[in-house]
C-alpha positions in Angstrom: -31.4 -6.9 24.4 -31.0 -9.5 26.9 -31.0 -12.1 24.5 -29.1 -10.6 21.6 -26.2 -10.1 24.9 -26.8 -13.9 25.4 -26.7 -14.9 21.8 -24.2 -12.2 19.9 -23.5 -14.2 16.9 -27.3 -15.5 16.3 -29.5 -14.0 13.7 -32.9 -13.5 15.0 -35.8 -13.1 12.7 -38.7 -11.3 14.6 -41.1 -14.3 14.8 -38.2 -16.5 16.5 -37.7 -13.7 18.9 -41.4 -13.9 19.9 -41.2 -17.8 20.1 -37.9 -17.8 22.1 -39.1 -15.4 24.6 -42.3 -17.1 24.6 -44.5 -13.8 23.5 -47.7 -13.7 21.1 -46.5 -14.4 17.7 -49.5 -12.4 16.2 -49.0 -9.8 13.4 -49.7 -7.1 16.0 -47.2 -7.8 18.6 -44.3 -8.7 16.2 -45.1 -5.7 14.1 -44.7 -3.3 17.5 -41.3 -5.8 18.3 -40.2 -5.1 14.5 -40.8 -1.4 15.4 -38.5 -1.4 18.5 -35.5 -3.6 17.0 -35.5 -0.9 14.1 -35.0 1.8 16.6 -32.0 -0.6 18.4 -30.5 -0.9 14.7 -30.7 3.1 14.5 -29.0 3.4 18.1 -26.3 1.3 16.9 -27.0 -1.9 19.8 -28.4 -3.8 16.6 -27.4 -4.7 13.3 -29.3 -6.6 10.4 -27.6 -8.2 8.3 -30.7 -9.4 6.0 -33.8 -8.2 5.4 -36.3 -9.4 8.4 -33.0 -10.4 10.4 -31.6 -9.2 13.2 -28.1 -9.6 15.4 -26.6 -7.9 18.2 -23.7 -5.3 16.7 -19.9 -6.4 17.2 
């Protein structure tokens, strides 16, 4: 969340989250990220406004 805070207008796609926060960009880990940003988009702190892409909500 920190970096959806520092970056509210940015679109993320999961893969550039991983290489932003400098985590493992292997299909593992960004399916388990992929899981947890779908269950910020279902608490309302996230939006996605394409398929694969994700922004903090305004």
């Amino acid at each position: 969340m920190t970096t959806f805070n520092e970056h509210p207008e940015k679109v993320f796609r999961v893969r550039d989250l991983h290489e932003h926060l400098g985590l493992p960009t292997d299909e593992p880990s960004i399916n388990v990220t992929r899981s947890r940003l779908g269950r910020l988009i279902r608490q309302g702190f996230l939006e996605q406004p394409g398929r694969g892409r994700y922004q903090k909500r305004t």
